[in-house]
N, C-alpha and C positions, 0 to 999 in steps of 0.2 A: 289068185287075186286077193284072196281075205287074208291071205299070210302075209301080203306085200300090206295091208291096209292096217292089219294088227302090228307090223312092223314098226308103221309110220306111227299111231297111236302110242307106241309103245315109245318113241324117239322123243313127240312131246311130252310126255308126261314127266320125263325131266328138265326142260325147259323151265325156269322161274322168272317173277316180276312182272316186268310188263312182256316181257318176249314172250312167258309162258303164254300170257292172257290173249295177247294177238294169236299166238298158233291156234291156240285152242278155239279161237274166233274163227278163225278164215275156216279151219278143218269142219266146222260145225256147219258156216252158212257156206261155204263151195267155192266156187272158181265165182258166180254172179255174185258174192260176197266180198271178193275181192274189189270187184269193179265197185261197189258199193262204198266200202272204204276209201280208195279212190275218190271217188265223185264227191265226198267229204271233204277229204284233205283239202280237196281243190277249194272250195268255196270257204272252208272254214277251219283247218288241220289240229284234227283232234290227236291221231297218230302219224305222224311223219312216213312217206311213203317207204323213207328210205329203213323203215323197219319193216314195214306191212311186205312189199315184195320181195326183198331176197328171202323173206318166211314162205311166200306164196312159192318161189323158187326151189328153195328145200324140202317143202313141205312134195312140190310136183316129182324131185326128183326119190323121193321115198314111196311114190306111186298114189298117192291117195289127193291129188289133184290135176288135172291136164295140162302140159304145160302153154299148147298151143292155145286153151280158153281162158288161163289165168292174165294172157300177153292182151286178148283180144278184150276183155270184159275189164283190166284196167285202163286200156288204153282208152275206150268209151266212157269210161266213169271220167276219167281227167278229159275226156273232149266235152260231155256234158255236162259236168263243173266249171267248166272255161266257158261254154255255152250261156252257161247260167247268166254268169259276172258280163259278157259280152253283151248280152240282154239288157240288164240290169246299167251298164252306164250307155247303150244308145236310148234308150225309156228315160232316163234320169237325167243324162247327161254327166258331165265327169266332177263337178264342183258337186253337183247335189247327191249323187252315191257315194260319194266317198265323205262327202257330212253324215251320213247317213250311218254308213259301215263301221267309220271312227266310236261309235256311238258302241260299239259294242265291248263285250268284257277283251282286256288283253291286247285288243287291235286301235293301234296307233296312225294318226295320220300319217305320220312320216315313212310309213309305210308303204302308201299309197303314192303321196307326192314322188317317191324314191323311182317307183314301179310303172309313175305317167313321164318324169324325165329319164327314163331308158328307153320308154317308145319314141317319146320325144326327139331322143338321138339319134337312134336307133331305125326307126321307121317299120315296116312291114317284117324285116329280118329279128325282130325283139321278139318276134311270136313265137318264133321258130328257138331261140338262142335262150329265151328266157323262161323255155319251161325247162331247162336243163341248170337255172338256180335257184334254187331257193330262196324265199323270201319276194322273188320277184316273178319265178313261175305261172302261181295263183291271177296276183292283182294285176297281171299285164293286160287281163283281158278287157279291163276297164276302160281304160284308155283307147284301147283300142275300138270297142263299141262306142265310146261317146265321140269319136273321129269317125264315123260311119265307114268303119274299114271295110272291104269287102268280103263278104261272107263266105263266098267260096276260097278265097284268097286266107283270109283266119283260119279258116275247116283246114285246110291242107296244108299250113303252118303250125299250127295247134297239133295234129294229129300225129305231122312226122317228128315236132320236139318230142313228144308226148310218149311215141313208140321208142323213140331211142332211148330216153330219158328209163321207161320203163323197162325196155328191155335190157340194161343195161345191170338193172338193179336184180331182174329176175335171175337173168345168169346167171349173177353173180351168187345165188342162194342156191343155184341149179346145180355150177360148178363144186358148193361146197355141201351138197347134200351126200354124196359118201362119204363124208368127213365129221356124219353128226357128233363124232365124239369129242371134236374140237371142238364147237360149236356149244355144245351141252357143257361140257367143261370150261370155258368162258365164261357161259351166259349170265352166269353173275356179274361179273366184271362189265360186261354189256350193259347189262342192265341200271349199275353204279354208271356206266357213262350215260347211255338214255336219260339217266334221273337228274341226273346232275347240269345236261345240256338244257333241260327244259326248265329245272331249276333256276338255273342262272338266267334265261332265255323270258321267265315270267319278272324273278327281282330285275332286270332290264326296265322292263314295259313298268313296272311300277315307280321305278327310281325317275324315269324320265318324261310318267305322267308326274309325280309331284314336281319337277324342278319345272314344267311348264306352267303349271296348275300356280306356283309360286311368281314365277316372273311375271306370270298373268296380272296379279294384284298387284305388283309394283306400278 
């Protein structure tokens, strides 16, 4: 088992950027780490899941994380992140949390409006559909609390998007964990993409606060 562990150790430690920095995260605080980053994303996405898991996937199948507690402790972390936001717009309601959230660095209304007319359309099935996109995963759950949806109805919506969503991405790091050499040989290139989607992803949010912030004074 320490030769499997000195392995895994041995596999990040070429990892660079921010993938290095995640590995070396999760390996540090565990499988309850994981779910921790998670329950982040969900509320507020400092790291995008779809890095954070197939690392947690890699990282399990190099032996030095579980796979069956990495599936169980994200999939809680995005239930009680979605929990949170659920909260947060039946307390508030949907006009006043989302003035509210807007208010924050990077997060834009149109965000939110985007994410209450997909439940809008959509109904009960959003919950289930829209933790498997992005962008709209997170803030569905707003909406859906300020419509007093039913709790157990959201729980086991939320929960099955959330597994699949999840398990989908652990696989996929699980499948290429005897393959770290591909992986490690990339992660540059990875890394140049991560930097660059977040990149473009913040001048976005900036460009189209000032063009608002401008038509505003007109």
């Amino acid at each position: 088992m320490w030769g499997t562990s000195e392995a895994a150790s041995g596999s990040t430690e070429n990892l660079t950027g921010l993938l290095g920095v995640a590995a070396r995260g999760i390996e540090t605080l565990g499988e309850w780490g994981v779910g921790l980053f998670t329950l982040a994303e969900t509320v507020l996405p400092p790291i995008p899941s779809e890095v954070i898991l197939p690392l947690a996937g890699y990282l399990a199948k190099q032996g030095s994380l579980n796979l069956v507690l990495i599936f169980i402790t994200s999939t809680l972390g995005a239930y009680l992140g979605a929990l949170l936001l659920y909260w947060l717009g039946a307390k508030l309601g949907l006009e006043r949390s989302i003035r509210g959230l807007s208010r924050l660095p990077l997060v834009d209304r149109e965000d939110f409006d985007h994410a209450a007319g997909w439940f809008g359309r959509h109904g009960r099935s959003s919950i289930f559909f829209g933790r498997l996109l992005p962008g709209v995963r997170s803030l569905i759950s707003l909406p859906a609390g300020a419509s007093n949806m039913h709790l157990g109805t959201f729980s086991v919506y939320t929960l099955g998007g959330s597994g699949l969503w999840n398990g989908a991405l652990i696989g996929l790091g699980y499948a290429l964990g005897t393959q770290y050499q591909v992986i490690e040989q990339y992660s540059r290139f990875l890394n140049y993409a991560v930097y660059l989607a977040l990149g473009l992803s913040v001048l976005w949010l900036v460009v189209r606060s000032v063009r608002r912030s401008r038509a505003g004074r007109r």
